[in-house]
PATI-101515 format. One record per atom (N, C-alpha, C, O, CB): residue number from 1; x, y, z; chain; residue in one letter. Coordinates in steps of 0.05 Angstrom, whole numbers, plus 5000, padded with zeros to 4 digits. Glycine has a CB too. Layout:
BEGIN
{i: NUM c1: X c2: Y c3: Z ch: A aa: A} .
...
***
This chain:
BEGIN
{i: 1 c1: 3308 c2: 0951 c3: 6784 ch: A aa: X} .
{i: 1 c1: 3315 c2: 0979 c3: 6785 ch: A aa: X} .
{i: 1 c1: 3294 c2: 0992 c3: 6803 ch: A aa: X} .
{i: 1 c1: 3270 c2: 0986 c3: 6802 ch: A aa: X} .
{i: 1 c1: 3316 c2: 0992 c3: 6757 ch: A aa: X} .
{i: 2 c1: 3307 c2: 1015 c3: 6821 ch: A aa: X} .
{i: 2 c1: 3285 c2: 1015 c3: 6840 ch: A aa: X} .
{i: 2 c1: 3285 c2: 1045 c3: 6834 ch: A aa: X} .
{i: 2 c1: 3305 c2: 1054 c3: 6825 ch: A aa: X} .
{i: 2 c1: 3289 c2: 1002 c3: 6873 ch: A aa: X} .
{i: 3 c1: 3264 c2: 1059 c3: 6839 ch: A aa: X} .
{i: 3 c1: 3260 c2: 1087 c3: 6842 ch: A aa: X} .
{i: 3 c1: 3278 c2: 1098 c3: 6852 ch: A aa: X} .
{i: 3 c1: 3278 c2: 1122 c3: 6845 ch: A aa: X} .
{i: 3 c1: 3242 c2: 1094 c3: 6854 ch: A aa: X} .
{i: 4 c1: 3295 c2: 1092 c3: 6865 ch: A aa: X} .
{i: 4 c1: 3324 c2: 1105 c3: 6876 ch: A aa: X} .
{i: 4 c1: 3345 c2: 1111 c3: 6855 ch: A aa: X} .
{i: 4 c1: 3361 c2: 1129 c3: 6857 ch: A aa: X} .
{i: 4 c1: 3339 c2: 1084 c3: 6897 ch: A aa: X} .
{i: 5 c1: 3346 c2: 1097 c3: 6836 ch: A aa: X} .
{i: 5 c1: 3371 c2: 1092 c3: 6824 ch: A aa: X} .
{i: 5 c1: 3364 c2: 1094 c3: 6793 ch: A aa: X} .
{i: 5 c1: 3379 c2: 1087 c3: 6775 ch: A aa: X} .
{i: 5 c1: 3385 c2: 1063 c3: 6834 ch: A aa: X} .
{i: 6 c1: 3342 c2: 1103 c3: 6790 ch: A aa: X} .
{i: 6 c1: 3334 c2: 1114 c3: 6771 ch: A aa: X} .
{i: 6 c1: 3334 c2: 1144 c3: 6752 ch: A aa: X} .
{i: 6 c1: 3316 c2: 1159 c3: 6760 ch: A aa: X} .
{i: 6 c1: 3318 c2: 1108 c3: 6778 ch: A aa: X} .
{i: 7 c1: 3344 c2: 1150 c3: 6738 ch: A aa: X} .
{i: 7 c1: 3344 c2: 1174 c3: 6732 ch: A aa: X} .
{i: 7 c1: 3326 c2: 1193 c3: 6725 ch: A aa: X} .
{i: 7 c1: 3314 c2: 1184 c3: 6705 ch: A aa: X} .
{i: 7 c1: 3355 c2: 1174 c3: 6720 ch: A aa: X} .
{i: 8 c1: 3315 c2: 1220 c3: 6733 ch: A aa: X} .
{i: 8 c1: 3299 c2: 1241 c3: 6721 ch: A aa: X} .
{i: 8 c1: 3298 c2: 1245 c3: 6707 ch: A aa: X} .
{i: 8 c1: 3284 c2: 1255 c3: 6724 ch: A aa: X} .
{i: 8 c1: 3297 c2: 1258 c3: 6723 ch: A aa: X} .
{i: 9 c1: 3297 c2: 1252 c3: 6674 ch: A aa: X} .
{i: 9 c1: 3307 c2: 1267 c3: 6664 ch: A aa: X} .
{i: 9 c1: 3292 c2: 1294 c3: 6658 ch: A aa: X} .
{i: 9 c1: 3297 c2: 1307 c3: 6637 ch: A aa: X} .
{i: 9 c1: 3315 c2: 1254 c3: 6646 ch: A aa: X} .
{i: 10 c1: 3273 c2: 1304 c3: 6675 ch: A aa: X} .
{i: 10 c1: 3274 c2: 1330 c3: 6682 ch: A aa: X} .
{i: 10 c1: 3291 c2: 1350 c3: 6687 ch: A aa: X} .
{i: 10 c1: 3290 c2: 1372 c3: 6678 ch: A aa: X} .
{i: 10 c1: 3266 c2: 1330 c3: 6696 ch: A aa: X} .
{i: 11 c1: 3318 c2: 1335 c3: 6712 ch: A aa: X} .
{i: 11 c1: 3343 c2: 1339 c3: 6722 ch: A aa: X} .
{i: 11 c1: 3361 c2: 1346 c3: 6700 ch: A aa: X} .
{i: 11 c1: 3373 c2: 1368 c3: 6700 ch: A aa: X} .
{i: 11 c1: 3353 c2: 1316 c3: 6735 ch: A aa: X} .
{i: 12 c1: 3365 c2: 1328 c3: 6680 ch: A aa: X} .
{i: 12 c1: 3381 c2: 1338 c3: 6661 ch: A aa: X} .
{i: 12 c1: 3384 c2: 1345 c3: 6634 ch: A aa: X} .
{i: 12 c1: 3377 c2: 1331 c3: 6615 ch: A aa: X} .
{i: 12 c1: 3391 c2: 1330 c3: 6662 ch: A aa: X} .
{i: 13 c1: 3397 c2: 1368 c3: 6634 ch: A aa: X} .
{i: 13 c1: 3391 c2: 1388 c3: 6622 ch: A aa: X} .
{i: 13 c1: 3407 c2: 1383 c3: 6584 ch: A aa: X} .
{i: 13 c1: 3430 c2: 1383 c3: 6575 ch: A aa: X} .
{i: 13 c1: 3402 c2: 1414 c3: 6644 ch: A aa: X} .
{i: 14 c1: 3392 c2: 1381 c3: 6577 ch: A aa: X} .
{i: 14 c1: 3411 c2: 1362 c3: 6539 ch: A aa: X} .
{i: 14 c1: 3423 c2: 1389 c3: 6534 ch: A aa: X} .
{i: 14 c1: 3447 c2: 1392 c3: 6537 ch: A aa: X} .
{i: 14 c1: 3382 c2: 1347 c3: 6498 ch: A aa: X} .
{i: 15 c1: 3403 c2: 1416 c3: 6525 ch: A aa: X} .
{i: 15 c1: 3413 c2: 1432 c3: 6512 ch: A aa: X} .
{i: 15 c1: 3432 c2: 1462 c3: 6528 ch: A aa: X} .
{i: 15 c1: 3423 c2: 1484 c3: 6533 ch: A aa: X} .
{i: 15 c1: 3390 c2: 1436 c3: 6496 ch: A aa: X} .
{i: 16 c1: 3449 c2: 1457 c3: 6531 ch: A aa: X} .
{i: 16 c1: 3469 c2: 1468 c3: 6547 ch: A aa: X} .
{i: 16 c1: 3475 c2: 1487 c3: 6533 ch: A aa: X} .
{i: 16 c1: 3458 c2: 1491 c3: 6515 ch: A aa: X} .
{i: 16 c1: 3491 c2: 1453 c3: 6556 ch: A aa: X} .
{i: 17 c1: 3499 c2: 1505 c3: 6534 ch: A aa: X} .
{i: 17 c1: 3514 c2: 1527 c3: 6520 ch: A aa: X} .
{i: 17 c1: 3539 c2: 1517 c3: 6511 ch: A aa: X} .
{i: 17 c1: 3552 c2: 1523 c3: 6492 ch: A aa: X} .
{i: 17 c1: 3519 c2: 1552 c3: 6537 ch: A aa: X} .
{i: 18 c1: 3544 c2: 1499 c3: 6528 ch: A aa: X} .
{i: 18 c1: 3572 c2: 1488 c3: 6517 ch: A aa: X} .
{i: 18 c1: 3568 c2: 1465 c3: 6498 ch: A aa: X} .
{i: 18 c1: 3583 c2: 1466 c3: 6478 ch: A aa: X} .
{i: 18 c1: 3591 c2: 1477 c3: 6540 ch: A aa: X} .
{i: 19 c1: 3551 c2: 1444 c3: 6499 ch: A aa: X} .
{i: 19 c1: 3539 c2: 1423 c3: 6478 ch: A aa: X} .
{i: 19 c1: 3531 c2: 1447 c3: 6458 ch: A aa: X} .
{i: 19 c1: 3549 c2: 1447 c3: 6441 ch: A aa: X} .
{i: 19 c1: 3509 c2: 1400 c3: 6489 ch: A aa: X} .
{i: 20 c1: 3517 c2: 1465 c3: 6453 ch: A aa: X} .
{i: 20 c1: 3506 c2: 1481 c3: 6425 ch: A aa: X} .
{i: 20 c1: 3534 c2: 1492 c3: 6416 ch: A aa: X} .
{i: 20 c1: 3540 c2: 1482 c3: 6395 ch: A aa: X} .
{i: 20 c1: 3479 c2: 1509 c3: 6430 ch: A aa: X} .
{i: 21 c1: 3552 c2: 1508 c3: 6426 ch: A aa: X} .
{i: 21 c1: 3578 c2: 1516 c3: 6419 ch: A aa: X} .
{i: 21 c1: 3592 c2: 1498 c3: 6408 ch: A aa: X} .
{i: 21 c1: 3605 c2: 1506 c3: 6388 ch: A aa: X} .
{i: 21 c1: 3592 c2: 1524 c3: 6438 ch: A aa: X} .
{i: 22 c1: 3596 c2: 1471 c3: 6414 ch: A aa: X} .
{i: 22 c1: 3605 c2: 1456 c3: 6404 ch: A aa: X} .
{i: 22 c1: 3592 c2: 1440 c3: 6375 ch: A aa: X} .
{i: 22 c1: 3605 c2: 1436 c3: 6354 ch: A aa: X} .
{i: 22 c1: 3610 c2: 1445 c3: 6425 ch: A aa: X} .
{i: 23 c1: 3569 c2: 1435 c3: 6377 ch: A aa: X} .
{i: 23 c1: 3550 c2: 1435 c3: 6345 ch: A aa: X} .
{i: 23 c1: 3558 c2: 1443 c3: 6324 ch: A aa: X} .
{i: 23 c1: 3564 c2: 1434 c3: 6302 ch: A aa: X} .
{i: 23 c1: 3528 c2: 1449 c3: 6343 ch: A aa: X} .
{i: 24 c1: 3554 c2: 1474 c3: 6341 ch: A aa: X} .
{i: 24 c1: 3561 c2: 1492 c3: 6314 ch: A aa: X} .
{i: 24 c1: 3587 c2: 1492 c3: 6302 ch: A aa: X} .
{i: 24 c1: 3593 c2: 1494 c3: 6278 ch: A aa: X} .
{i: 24 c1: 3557 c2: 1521 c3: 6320 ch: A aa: X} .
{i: 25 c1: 3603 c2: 1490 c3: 6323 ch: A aa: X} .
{i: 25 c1: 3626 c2: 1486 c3: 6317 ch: A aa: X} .
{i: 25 c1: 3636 c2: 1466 c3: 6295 ch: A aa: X} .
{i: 25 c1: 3649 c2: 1474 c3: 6275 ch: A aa: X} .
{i: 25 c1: 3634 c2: 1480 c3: 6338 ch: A aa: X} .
{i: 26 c1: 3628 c2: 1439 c3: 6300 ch: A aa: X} .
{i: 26 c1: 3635 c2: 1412 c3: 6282 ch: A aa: X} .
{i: 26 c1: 3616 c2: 1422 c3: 6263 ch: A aa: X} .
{i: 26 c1: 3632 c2: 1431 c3: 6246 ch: A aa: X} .
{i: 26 c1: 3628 c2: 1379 c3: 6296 ch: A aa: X} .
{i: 27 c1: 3596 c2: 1426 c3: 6255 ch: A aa: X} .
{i: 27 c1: 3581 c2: 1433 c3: 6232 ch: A aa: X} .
{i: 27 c1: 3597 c2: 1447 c3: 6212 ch: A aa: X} .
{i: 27 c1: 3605 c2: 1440 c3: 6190 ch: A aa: X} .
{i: 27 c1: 3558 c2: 1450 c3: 6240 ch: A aa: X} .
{i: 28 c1: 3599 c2: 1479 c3: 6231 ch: A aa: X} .
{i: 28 c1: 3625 c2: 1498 c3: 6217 ch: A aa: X} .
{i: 28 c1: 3644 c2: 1491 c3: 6204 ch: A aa: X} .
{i: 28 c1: 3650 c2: 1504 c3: 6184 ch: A aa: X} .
{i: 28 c1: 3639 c2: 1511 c3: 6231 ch: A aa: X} .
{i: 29 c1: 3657 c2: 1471 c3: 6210 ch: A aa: X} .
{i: 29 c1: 3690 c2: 1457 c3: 6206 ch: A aa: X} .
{i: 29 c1: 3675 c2: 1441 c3: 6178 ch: A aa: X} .
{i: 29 c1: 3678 c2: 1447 c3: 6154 ch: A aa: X} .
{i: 29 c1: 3706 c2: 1428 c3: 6241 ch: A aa: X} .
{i: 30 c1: 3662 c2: 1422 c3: 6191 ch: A aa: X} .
{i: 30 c1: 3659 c2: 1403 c3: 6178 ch: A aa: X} .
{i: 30 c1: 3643 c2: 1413 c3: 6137 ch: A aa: X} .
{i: 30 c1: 3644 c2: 1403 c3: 6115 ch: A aa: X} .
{i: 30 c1: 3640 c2: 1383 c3: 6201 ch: A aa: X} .
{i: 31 c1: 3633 c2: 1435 c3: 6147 ch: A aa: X} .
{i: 31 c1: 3628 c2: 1446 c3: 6123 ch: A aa: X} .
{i: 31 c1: 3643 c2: 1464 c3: 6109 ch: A aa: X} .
{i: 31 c1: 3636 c2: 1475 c3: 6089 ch: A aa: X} .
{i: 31 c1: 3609 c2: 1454 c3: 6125 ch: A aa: X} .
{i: 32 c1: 3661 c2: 1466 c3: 6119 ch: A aa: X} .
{i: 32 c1: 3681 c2: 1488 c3: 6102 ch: A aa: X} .
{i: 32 c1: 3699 c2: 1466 c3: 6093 ch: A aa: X} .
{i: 32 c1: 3708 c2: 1467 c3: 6070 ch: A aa: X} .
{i: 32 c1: 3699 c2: 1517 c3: 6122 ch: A aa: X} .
{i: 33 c1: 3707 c2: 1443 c3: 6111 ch: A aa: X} .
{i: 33 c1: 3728 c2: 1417 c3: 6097 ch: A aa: X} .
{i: 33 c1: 3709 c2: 1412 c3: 6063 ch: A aa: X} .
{i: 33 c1: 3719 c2: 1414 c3: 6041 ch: A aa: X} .
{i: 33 c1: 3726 c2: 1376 c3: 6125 ch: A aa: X} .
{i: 34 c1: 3678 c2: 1405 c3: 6068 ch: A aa: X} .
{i: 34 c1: 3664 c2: 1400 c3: 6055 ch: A aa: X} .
{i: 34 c1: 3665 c2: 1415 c3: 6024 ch: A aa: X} .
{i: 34 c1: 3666 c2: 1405 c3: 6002 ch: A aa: X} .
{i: 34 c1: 3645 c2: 1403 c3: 6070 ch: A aa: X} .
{i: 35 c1: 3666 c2: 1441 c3: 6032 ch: A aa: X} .
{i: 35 c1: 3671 c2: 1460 c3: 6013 ch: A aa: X} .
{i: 35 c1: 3694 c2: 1462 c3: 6000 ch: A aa: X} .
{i: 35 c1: 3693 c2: 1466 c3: 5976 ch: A aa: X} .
{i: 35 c1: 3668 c2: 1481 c3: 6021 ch: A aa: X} .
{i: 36 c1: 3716 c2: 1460 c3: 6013 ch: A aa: X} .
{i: 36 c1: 3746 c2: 1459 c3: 6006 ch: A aa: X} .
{i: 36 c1: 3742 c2: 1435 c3: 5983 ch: A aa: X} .
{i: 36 c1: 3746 c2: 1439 c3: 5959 ch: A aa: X} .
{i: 36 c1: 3770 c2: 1450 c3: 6037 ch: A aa: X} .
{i: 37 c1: 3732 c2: 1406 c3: 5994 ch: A aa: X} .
{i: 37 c1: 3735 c2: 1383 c3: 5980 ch: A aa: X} .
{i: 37 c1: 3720 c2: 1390 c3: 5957 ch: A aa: X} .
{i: 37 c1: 3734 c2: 1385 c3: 5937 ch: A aa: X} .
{i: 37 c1: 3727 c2: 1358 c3: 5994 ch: A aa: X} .
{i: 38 c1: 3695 c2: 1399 c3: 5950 ch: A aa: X} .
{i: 38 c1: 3687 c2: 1399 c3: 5932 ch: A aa: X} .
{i: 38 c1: 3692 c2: 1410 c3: 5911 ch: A aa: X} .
{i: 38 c1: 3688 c2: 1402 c3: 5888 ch: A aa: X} .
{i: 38 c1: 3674 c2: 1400 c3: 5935 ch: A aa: X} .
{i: 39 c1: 3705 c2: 1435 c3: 5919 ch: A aa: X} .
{i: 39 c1: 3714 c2: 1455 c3: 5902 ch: A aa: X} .
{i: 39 c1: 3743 c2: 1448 c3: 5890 ch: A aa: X} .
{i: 39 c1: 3751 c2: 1461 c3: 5870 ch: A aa: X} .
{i: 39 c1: 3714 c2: 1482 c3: 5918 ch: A aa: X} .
{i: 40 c1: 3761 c2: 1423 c3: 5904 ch: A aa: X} .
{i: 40 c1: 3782 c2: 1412 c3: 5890 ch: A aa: X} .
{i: 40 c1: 3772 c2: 1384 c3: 5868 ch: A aa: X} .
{i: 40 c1: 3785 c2: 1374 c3: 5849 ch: A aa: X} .
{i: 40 c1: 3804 c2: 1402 c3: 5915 ch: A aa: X} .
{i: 41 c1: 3747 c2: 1380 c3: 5878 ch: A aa: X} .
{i: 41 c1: 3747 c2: 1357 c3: 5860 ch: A aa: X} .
{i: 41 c1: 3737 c2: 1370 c3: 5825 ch: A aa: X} .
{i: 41 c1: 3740 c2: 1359 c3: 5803 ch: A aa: X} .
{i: 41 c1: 3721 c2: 1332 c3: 5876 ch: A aa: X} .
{i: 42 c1: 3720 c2: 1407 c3: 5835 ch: A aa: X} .
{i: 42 c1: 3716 c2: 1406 c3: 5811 ch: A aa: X} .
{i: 42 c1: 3725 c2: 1420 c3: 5794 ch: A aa: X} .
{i: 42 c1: 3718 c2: 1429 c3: 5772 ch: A aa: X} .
{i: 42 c1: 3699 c2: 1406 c3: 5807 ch: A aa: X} .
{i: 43 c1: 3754 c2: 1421 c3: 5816 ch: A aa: X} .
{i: 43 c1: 3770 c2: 1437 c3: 5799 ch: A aa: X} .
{i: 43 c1: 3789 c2: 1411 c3: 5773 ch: A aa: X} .
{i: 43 c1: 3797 c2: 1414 c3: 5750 ch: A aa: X} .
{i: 43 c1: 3793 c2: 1458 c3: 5823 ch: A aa: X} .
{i: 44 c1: 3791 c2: 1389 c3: 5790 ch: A aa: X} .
{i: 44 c1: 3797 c2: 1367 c3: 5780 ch: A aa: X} .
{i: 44 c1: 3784 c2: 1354 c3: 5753 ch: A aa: X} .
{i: 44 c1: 3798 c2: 1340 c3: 5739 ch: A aa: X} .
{i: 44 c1: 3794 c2: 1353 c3: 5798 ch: A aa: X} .
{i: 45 c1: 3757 c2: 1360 c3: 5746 ch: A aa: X} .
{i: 45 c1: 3740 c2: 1351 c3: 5734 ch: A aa: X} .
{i: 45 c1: 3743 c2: 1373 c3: 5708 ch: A aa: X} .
{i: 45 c1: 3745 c2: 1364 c3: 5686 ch: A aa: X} .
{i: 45 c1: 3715 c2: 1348 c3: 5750 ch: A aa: X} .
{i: 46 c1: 3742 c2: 1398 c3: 5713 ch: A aa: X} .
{i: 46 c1: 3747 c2: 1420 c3: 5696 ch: A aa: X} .
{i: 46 c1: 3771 c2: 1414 c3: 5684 ch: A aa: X} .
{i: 46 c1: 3771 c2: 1416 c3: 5660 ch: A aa: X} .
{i: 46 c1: 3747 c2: 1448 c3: 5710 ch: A aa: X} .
{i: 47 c1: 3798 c2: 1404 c3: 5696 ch: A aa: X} .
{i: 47 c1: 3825 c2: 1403 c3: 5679 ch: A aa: X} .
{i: 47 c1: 3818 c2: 1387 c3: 5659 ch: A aa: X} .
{i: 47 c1: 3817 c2: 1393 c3: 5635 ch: A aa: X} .
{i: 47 c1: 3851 c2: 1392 c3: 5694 ch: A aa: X} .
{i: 48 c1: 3813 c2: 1360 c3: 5672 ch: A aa: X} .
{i: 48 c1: 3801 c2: 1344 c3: 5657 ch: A aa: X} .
{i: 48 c1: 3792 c2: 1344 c3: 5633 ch: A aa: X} .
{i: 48 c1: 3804 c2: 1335 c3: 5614 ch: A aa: X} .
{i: 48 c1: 3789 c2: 1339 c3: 5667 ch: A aa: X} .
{i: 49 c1: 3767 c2: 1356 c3: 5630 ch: A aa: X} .
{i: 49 c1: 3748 c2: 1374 c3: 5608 ch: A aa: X} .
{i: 49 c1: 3764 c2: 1389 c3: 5593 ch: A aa: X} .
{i: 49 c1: 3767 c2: 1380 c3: 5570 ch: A aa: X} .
{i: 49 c1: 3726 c2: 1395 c3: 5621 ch: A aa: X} .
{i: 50 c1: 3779 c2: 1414 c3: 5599 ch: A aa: X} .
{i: 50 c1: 3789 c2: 1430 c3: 5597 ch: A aa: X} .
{i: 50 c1: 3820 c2: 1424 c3: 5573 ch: A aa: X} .
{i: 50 c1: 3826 c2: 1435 c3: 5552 ch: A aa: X} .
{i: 50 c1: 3790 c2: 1437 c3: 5625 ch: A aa: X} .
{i: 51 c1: 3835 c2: 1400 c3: 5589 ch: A aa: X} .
{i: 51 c1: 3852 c2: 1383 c3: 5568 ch: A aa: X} .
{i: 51 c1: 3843 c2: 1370 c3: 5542 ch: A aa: X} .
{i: 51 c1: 3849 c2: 1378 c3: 5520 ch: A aa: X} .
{i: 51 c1: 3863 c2: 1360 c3: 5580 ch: A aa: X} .
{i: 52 c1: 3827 c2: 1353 c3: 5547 ch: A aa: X} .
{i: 52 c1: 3810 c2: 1334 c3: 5529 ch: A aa: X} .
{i: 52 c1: 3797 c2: 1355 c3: 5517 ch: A aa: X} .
{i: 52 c1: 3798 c2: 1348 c3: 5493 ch: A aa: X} .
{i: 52 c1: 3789 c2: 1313 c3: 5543 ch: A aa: X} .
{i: 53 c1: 3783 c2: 1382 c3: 5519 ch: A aa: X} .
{i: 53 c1: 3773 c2: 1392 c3: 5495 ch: A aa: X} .
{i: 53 c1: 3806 c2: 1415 c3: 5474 ch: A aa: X} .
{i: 53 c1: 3802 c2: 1419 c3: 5450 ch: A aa: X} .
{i: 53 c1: 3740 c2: 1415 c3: 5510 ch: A aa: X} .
{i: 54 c1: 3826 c2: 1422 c3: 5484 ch: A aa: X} .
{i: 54 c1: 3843 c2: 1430 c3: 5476 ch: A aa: X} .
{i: 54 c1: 3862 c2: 1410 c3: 5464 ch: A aa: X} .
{i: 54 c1: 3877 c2: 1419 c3: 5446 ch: A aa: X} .
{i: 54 c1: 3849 c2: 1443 c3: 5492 ch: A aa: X} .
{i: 55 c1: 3863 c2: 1390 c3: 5470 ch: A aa: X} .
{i: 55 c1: 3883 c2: 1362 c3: 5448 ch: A aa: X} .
{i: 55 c1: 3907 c2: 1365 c3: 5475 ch: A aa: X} .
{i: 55 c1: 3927 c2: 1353 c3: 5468 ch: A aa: X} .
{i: 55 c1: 3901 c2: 1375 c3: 5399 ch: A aa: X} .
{i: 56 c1: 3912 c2: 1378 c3: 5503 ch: A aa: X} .
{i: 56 c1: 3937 c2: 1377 c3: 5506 ch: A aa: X} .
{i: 56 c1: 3941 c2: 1358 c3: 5522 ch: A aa: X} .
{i: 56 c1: 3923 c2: 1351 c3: 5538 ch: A aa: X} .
{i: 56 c1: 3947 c2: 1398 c3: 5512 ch: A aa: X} .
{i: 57 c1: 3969 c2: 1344 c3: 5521 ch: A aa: X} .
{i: 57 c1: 3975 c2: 1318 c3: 5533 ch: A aa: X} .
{i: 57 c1: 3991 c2: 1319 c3: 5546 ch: A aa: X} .
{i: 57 c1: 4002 c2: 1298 c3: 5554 ch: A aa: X} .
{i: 57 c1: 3981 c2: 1300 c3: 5520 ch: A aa: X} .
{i: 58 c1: 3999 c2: 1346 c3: 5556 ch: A aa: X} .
{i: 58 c1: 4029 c2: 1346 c3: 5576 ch: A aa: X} .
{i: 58 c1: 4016 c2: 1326 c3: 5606 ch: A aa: X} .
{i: 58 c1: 3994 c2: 1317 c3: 5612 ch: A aa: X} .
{i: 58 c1: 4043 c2: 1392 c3: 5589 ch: A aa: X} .
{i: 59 c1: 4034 c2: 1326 c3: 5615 ch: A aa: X} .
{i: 59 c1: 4025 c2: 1303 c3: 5639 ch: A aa: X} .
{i: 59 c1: 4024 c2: 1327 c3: 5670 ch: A aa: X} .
{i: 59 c1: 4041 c2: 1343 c3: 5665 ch: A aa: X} .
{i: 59 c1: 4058 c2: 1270 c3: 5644 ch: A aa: X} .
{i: 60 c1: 4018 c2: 1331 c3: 5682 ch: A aa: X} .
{i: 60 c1: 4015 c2: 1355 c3: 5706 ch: A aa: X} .
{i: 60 c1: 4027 c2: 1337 c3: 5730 ch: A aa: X} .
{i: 60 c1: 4015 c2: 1316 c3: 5735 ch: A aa: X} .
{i: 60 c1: 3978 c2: 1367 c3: 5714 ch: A aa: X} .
{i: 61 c1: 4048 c2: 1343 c3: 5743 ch: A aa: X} .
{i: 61 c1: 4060 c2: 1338 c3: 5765 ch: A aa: X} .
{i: 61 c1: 4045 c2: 1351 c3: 5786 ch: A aa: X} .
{i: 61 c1: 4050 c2: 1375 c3: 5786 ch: A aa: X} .
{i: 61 c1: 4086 c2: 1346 c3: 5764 ch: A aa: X} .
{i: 62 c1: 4028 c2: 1344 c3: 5805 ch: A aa: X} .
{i: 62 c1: 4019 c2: 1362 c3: 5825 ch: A aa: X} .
{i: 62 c1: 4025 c2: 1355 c3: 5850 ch: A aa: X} .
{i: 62 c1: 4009 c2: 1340 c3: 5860 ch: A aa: X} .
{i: 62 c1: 3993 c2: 1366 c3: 5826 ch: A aa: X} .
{i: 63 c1: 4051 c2: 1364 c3: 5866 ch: A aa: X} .
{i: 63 c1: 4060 c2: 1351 c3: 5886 ch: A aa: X} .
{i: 63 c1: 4048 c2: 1368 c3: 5913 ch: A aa: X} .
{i: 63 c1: 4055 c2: 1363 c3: 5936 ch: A aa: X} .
{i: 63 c1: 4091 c2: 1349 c3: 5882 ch: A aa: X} .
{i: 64 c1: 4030 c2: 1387 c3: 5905 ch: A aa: X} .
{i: 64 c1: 4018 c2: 1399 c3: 5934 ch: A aa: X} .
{i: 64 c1: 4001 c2: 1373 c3: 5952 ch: A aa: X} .
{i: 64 c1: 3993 c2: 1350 c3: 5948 ch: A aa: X} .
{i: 64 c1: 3992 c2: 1426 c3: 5925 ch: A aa: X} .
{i: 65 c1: 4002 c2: 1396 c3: 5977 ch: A aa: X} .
{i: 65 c1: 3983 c2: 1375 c3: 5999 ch: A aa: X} .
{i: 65 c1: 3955 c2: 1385 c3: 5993 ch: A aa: X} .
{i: 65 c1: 3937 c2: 1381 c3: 6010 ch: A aa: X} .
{i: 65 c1: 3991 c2: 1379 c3: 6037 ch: A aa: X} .
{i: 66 c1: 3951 c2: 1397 c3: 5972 ch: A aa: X} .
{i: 66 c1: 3922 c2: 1395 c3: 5964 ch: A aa: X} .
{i: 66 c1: 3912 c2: 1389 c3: 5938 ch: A aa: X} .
{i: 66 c1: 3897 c2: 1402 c3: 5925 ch: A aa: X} .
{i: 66 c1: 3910 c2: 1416 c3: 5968 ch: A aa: X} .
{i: 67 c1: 3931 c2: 1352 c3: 5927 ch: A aa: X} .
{i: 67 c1: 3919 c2: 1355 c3: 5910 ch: A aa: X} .
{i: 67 c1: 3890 c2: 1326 c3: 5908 ch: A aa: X} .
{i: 67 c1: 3894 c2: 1311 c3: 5928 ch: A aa: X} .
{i: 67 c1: 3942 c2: 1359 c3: 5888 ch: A aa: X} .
{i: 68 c1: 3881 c2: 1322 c3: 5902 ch: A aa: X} .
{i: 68 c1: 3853 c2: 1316 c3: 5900 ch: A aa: X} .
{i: 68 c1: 3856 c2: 1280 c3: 5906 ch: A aa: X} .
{i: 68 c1: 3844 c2: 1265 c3: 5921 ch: A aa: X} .
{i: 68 c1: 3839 c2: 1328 c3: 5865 ch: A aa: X} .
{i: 69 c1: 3879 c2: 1277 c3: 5886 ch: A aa: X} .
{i: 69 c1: 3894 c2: 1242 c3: 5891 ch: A aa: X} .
{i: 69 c1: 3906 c2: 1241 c3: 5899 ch: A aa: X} .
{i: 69 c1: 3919 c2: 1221 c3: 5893 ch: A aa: X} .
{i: 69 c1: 3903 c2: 1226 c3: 5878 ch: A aa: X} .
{i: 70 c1: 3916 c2: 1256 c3: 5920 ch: A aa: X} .
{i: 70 c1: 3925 c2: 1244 c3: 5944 ch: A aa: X} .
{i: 70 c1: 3916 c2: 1245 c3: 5972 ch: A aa: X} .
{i: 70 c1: 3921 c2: 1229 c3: 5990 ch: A aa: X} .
{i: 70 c1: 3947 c2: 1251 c3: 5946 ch: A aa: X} .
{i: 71 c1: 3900 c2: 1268 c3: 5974 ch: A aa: X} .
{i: 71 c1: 3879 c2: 1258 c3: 5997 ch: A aa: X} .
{i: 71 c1: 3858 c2: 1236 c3: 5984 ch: A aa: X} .
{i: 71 c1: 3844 c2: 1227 c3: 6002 ch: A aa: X} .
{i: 71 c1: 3858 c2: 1286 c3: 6010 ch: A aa: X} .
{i: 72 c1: 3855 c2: 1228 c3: 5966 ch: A aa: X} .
{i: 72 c1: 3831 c2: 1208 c3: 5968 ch: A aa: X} .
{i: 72 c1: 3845 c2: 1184 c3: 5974 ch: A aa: X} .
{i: 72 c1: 3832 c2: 1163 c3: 5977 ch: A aa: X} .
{i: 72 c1: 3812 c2: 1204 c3: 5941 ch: A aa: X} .
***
């Protein structure tokens, strides 16, 4: 590798406006999915609790696209 064909990296530049926009971006997303998920699992965990301390045994059909066992 010769000094020709070598790269600067003085020249180039990591932290851009469009690389940081995008960061924030996937961070953003990725933490509100984060939040969504957690907040179904403990809502899951509460029924749970919630049955078992009341004696009730009906069975719960939950056919939404948000329910907890079927995204996992």
């Amino acid at each position: 590798m010769t000094f020709v064909t070598t790269y600067s990296y003085a020249d180039r530049r990591i932290f851009d406006f469009k690389t940081l926009i995008e960061a924030i971006r996937f961070i953003t997303v990725n933490f509100i999915l984060a939040f969504i998920f957690l907040f179904l699992t403990v809502e899951e965990f509460e029924w749970v609790i919630f049955s078992s301390r009341q004696a009730i045994t009906d069975k719960v059909i939950d056919e939404t696209s948000w329910n907890i066992k079927r995204l996992i």
